[in-house]
C-alpha positions as CSV (number, residue, x, y, z in Angstrom):
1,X,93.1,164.3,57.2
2,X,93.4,166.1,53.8
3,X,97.2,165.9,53.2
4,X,99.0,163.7,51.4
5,X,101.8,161.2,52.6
6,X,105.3,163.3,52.1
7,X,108.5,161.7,51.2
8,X,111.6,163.1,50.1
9,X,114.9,162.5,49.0
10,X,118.2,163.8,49.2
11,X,121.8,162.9,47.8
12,X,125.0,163.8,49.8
13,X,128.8,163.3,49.3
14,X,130.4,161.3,51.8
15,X,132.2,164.4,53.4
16,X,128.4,165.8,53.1
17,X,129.9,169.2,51.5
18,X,131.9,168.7,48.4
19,X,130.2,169.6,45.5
20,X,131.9,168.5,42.2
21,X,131.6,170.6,39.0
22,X,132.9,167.9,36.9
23,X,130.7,164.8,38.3
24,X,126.8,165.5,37.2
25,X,125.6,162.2,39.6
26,X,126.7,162.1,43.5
27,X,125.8,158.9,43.7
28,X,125.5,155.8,41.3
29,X,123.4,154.2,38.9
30,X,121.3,151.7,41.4
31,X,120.7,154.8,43.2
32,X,119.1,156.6,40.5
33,X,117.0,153.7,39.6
34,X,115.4,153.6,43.1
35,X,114.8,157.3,42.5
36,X,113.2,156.6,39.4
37,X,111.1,154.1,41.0
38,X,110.2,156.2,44.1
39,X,109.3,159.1,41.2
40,X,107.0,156.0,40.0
41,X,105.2,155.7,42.9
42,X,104.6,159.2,44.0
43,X,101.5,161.2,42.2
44,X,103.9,164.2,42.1
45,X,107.5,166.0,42.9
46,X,107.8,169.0,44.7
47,X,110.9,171.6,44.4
48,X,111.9,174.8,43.8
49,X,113.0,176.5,41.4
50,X,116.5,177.1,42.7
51,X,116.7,173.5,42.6
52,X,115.7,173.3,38.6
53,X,117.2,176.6,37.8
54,X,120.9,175.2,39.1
55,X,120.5,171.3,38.0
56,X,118.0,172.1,34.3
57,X,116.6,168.7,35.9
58,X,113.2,166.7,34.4
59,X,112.2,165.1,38.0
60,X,110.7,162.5,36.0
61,X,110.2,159.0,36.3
62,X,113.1,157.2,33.3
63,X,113.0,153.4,33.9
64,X,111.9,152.0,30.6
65,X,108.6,151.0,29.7
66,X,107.2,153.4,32.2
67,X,105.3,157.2,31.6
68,X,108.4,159.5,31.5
69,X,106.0,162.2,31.7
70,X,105.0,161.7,34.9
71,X,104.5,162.4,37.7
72,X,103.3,165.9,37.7
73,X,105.6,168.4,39.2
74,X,105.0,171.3,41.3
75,X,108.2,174.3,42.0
76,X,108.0,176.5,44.6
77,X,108.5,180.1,43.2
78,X,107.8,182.7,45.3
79,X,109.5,185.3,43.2
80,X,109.1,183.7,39.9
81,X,112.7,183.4,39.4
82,X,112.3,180.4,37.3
83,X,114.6,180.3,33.7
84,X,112.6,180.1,30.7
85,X,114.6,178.2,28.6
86,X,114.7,174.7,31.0
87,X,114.7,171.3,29.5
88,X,111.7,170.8,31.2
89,X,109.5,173.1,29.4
90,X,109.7,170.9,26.7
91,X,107.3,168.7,28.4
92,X,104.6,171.2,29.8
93,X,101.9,169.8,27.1
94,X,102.4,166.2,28.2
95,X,103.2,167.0,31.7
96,X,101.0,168.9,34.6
97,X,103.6,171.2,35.8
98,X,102.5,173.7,38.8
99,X,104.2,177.1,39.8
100,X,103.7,177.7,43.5
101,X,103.7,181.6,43.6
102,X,102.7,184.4,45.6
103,X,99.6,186.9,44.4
104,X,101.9,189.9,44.0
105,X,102.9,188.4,40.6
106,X,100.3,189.2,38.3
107,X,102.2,190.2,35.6
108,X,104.9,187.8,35.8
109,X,102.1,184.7,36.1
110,X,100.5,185.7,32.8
111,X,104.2,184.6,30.8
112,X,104.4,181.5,32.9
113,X,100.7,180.7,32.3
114,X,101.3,181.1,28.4
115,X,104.5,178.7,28.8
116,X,102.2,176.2,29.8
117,X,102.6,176.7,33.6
118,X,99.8,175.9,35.7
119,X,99.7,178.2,39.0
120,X,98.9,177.8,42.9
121,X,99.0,180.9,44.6
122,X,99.6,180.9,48.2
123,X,100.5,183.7,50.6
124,X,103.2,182.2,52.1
125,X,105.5,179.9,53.0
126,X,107.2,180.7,56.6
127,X,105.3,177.9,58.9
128,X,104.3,174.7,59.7
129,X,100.7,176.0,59.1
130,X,102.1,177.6,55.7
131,X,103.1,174.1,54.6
132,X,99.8,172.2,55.9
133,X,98.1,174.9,53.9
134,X,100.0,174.1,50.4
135,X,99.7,170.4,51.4
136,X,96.3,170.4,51.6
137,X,96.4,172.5,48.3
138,X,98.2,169.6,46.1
139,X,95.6,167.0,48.1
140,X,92.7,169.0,47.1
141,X,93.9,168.5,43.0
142,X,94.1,165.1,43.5
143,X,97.6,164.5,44.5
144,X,98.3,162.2,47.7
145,X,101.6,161.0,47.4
146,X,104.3,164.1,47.4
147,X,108.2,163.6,46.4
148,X,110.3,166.2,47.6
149,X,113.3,166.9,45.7
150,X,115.3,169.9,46.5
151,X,118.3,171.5,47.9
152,X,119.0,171.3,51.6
153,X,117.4,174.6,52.6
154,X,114.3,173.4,51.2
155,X,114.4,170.2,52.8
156,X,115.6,172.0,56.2
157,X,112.2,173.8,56.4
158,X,110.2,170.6,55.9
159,X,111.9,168.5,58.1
160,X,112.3,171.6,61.1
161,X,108.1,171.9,60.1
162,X,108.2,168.0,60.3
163,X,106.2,168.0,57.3
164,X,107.8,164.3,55.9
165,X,106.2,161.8,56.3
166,X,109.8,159.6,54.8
167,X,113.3,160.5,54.0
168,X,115.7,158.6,51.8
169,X,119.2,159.6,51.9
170,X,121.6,158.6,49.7
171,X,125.5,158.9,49.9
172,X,127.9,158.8,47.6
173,X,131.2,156.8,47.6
174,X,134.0,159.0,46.8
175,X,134.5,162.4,47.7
């Protein structure tokens, strides 16, 4: 069928709004380490770059003894709005790391490309046929297990699209 097996992940509070500026984690440490292992077992992550911009997050796999380069990462970036100066550029020699863009950005792709960047241009990415399109995409570079990890808008779109094939939740205690 030429798409890969979707799953994604998302961590709430227990009132599902509050957003602490002090906290960095909404949930504990076993929860993480499942993450971690689900990042293990995926052939790549898929976000956006709202997502990276606001948490300067690696979305990579850190249980010890394991590649912590891995697994490649693709980020949604329609306007190429993504910062330059994220933790995770750090890691595009060791690391595949996709922009999803749209054509319109020639000039804009050529600085990403020389970061390291790798790009997937798409025209975009309003329908359930949009997403099938950019799944097939990732399947075709070899990729056929997907972790999504983003913000709830993202992960609105893919569930409305019903483009998951599993969803983890996890809550946090307090708050």
């Amino acid at each position: 069928n030429n798409v890969p097996y979707v799953t994604a992940k998302i961590a709430i509070s227990r009132d599902y709004m509050t957003i602490n500026k002090k906290d960095k984690w909404i949930t504990n440490s076993s929860s993480r380490k499942i993450v971690h292992l689900l990042r293990h077992k995926t052939d790549c992550i898929l976000s956006t770059s709202k997502t990276i911009n606001k948490d300067n997050s690696l979305l990579n796999c850190r249980i010890e003894d394991l590649n912590n380069n891995k697994p490649d990462l693709f980020i949604i970036d329609l306007s190429l709005n993504l910062r330059k100066n994220l933790l995770l550029n750090s890691y595009l020699k060791k690391r595949k790391t996709f922009l999803i863009t749209k054509k319109i950005n020639n000039s804009k792709i050529k600085i990403y490309k020389k970061l390291g960047y790798r790009i997937v241009l798409i025209d975009s990415l309003d329908t359930k046929n949009d997403f099938k399109i950019l799944y097939q995409k990732i399947y075709k570079l070899g990729y056929s297990r997907i972790m999504v990890e983003s913000g709830l808008t993202f992960l609105n779109s893919v569930l409305k699209n019903k483009m998951i094939n599993e969803l983890y939740i996890f809550k946090g205690k307090n708050r």
